[in-house]
FIKOLZA-1660 file (N, C-alpha, C; in steps of 0.1 Angstrom, whole numbers, plus 5000, padded with zeros to 4 digits):
% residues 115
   i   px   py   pz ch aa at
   1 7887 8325 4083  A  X  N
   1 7892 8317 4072  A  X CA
   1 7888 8302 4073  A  X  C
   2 7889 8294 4087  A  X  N
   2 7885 8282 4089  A  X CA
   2 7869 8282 4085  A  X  C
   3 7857 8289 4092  A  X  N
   3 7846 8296 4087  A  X CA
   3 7844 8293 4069  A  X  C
   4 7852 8297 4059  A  X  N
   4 7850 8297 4047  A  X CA
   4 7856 8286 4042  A  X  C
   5 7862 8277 4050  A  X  N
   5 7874 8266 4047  A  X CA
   5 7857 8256 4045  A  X  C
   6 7856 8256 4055  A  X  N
   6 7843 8246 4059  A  X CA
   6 7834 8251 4050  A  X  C
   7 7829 8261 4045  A  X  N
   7 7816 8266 4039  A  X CA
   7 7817 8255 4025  A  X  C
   8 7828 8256 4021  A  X  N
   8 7835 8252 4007  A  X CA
   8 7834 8238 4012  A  X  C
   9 7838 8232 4015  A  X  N
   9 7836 8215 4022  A  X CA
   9 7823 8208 4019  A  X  C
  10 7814 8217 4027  A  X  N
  10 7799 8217 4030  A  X CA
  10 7795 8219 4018  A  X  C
  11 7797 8229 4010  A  X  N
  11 7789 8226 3996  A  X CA
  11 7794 8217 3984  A  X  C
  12 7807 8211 3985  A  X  N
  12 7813 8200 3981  A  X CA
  12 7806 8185 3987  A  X  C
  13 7804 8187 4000  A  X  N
  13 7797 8178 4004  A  X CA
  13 7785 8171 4001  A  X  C
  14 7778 8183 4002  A  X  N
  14 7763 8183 3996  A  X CA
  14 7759 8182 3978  A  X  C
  15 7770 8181 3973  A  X  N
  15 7773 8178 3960  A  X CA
  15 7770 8165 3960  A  X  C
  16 7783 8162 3967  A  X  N
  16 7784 8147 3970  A  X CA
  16 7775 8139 3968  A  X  C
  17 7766 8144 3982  A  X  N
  17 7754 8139 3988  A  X CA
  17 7744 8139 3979  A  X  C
  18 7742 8148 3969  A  X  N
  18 7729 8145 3959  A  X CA
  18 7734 8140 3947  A  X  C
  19 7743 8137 3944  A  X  N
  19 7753 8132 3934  A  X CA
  19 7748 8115 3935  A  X  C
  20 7752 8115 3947  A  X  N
  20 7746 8099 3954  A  X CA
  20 7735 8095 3954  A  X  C
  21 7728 8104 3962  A  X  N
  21 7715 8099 3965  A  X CA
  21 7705 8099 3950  A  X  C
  22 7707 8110 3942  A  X  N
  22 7704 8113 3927  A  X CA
  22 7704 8100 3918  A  X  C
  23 7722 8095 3919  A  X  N
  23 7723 8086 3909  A  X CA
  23 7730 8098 3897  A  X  C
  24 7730 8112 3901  A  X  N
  24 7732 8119 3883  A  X CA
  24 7749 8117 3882  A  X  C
  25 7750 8123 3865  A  X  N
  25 7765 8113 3860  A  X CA
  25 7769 8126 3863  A  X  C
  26 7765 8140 3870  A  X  N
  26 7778 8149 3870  A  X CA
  26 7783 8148 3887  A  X  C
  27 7799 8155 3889  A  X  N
  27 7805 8149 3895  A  X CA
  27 7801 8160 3909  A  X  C
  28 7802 8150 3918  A  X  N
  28 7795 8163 3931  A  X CA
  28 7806 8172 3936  A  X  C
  29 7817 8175 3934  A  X  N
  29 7825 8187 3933  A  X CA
  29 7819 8198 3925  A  X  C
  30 7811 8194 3909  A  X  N
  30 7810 8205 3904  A  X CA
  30 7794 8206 3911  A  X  C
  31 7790 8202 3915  A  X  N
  31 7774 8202 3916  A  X CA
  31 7776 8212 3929  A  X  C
  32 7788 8207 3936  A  X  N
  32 7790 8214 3948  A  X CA
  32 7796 8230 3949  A  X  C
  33 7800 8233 3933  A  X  N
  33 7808 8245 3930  A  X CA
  33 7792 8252 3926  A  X  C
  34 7785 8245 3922  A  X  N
  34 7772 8250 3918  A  X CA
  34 7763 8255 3929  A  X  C
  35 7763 8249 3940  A  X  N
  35 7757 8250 3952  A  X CA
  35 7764 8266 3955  A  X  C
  36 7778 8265 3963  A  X  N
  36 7782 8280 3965  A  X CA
  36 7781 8288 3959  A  X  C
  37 7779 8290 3946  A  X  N
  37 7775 8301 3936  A  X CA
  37 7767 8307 3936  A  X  C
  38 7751 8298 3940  A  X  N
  38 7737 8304 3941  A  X CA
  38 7740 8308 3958  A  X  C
  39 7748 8307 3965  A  X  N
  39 7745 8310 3975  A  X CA
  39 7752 8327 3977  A  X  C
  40 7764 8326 3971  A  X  N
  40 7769 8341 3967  A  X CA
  40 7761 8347 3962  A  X  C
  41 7754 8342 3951  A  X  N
  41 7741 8348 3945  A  X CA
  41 7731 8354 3950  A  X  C
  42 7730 8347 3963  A  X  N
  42 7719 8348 3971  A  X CA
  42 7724 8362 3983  A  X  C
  43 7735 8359 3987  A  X  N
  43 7747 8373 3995  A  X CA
  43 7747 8381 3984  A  X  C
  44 7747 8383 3976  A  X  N
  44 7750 8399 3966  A  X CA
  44 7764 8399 3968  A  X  C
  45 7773 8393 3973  A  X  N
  45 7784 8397 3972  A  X CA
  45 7799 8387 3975  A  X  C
  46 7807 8386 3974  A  X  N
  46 7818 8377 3980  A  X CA
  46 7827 8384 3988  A  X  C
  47 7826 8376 4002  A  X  N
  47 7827 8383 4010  A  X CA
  47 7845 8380 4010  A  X  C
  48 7853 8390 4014  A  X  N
  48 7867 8393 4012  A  X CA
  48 7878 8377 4021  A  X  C
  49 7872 8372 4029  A  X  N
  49 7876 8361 4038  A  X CA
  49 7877 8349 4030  A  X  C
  50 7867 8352 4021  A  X  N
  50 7861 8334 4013  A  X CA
  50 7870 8335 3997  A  X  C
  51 7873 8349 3993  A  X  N
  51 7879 8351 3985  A  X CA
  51 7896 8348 3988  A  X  C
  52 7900 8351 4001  A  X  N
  52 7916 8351 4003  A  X CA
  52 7912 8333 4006  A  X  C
  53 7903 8328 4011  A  X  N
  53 7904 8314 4013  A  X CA
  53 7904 8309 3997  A  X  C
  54 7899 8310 3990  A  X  N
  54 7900 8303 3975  A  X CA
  54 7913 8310 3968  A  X  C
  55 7918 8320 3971  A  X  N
  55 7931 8322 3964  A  X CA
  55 7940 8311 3970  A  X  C
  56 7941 8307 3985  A  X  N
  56 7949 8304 3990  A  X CA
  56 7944 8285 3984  A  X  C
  57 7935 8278 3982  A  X  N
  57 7935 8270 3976  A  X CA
  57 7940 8268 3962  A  X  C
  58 7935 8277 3955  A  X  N
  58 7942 8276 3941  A  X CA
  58 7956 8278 3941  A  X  C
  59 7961 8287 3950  A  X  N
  59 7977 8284 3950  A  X CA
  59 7983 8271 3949  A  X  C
  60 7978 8261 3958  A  X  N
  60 7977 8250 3960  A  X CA
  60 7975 8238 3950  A  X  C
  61 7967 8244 3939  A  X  N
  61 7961 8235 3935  A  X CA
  61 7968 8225 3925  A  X  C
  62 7979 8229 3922  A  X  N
  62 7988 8221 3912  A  X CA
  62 7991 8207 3916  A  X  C
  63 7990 8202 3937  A  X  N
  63 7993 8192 3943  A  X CA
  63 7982 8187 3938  A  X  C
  64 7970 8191 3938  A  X  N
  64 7956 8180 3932  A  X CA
  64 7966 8171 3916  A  X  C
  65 7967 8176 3912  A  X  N
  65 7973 8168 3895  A  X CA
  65 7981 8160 3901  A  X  C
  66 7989 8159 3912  A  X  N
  66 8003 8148 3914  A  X CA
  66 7991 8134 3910  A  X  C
  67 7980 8133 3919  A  X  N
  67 7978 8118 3916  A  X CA
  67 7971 8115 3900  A  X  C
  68 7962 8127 3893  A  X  N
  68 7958 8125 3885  A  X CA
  68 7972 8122 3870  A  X  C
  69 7981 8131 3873  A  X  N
  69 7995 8122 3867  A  X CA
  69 8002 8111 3870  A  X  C
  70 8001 8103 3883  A  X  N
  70 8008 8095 3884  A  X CA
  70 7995 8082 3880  A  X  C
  71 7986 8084 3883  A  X  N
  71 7973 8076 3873  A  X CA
  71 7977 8077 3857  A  X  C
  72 7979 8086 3853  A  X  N
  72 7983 8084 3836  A  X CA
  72 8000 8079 3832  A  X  C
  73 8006 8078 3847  A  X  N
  73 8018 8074 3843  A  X CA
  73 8016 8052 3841  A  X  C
  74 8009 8054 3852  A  X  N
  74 8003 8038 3859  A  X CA
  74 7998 8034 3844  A  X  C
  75 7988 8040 3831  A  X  N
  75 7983 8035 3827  A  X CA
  75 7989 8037 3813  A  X  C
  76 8001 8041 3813  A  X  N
  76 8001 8046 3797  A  X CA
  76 8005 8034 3788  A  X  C
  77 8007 8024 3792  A  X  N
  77 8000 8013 3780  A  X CA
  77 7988 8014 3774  A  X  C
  78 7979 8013 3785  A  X  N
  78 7966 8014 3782  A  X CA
  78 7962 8028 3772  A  X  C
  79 7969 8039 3777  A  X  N
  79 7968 8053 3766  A  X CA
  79 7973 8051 3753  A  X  C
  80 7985 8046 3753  A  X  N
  80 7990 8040 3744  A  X CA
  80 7981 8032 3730  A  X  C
  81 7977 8023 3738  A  X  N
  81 7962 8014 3724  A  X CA
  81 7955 8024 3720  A  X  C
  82 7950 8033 3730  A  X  N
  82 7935 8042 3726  A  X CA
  82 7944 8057 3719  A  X  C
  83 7956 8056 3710  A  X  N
  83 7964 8066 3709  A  X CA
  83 7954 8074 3701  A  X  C
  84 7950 8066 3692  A  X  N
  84 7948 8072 3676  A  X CA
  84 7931 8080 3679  A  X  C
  85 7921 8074 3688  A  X  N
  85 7911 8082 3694  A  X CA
  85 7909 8093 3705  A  X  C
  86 7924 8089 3710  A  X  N
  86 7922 8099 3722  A  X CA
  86 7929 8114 3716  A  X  C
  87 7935 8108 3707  A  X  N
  87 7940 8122 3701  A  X CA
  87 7930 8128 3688  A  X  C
  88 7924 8122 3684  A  X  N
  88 7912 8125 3675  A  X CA
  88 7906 8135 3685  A  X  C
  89 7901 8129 3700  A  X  N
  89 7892 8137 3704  A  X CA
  89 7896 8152 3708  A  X  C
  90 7909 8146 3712  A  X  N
  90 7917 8160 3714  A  X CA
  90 7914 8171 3708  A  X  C
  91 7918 8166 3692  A  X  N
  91 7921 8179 3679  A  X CA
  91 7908 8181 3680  A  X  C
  92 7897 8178 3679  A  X  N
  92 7885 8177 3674  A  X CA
  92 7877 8188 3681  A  X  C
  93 7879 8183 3696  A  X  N
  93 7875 8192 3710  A  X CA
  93 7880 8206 3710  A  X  C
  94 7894 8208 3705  A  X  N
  94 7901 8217 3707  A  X CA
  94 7894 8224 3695  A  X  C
  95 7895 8224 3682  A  X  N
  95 7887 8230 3675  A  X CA
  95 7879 8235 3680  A  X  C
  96 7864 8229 3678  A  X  N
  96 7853 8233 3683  A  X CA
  96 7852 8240 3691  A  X  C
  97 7860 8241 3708  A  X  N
  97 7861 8254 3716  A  X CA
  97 7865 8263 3709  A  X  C
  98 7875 8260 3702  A  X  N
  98 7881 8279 3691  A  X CA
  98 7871 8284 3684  A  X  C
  99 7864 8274 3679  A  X  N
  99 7853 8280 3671  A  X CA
  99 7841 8286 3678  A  X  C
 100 7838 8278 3692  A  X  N
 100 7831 8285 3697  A  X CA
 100 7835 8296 3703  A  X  C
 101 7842 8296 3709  A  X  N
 101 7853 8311 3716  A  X CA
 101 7849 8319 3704  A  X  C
 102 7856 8318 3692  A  X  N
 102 7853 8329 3682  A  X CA
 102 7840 8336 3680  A  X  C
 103 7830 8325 3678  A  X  N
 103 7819 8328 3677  A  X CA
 103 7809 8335 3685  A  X  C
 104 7813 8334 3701  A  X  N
 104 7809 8340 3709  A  X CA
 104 7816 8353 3713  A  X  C
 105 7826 8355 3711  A  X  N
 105 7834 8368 3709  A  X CA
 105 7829 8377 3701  A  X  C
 106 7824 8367 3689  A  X  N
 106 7818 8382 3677  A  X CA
 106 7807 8384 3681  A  X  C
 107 7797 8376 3687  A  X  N
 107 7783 8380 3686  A  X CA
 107 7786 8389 3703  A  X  C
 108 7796 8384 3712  A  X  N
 108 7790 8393 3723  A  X CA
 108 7795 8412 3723  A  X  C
 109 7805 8412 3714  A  X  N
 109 7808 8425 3705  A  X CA
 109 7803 8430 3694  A  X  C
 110 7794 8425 3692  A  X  N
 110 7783 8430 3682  A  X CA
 110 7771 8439 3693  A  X  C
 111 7767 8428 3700  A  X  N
 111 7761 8429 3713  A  X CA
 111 7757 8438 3719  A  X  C
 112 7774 8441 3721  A  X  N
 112 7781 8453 3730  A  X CA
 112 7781 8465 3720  A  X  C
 113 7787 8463 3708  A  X  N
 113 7787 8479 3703  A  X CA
 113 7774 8482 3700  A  X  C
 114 7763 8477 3700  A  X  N
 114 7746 8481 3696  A  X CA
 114 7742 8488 3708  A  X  C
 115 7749 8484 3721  A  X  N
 115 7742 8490 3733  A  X CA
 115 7744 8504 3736  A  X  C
% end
């Protein structure tokens, strides 16, 4: 489990690390979620150790949000001014995913019953 603790670290890291050295605007957590993926990819398989290690983080994972809420508690003046756009973007965003969801639902069940 420690073995898969570190694997996950190391391709977080190396996110990091090209994140930086790159200069690119995505964040090296996800670049580093991208890294372990082609490497399962590359295993054919997830191995049962690395799986009970990512359950056992996501259990967890609710403690990640304490600071990212106590940052929007710090700033909610500041949220406050930007009310009337940040909620624009909200509605706007949220739409559009429904619509996409929808839209990708019908064509991938079209898809599917042709095959």
């Amino acid at each position: 489990m420690i073995g898969y603790f570190t694997l996950i670290l190391v391709c977080q890291l190396m996110g990091e690390l090209v994140v930086g050295t790159l200069s690119i605007s995505i964040p090296g957590p996800v670049l580093g979620m991208l890294f372990l993926f082609i490497l399962l990819l590359m295993m054919g398989e997830l191995p049962k150790s690395l799986g009970q290690t990512a359950d056992g983080l996501l259990r967890a994972m609710s403690l990640l949000f304490v600071p990212a809420g106590t940052g929007v508690m710090m700033h909610f003046k500041l949220l406050g001014e930007a009310l009337v756009p940040l909620s624009a973007a909200l509605v706007v965003s949220t739409v559009l995913t429904i619509i996409v969801t929808a839209l990708m639902m019908r064509w991938l069940n079209r898809a599917g019953s042709d095959a």
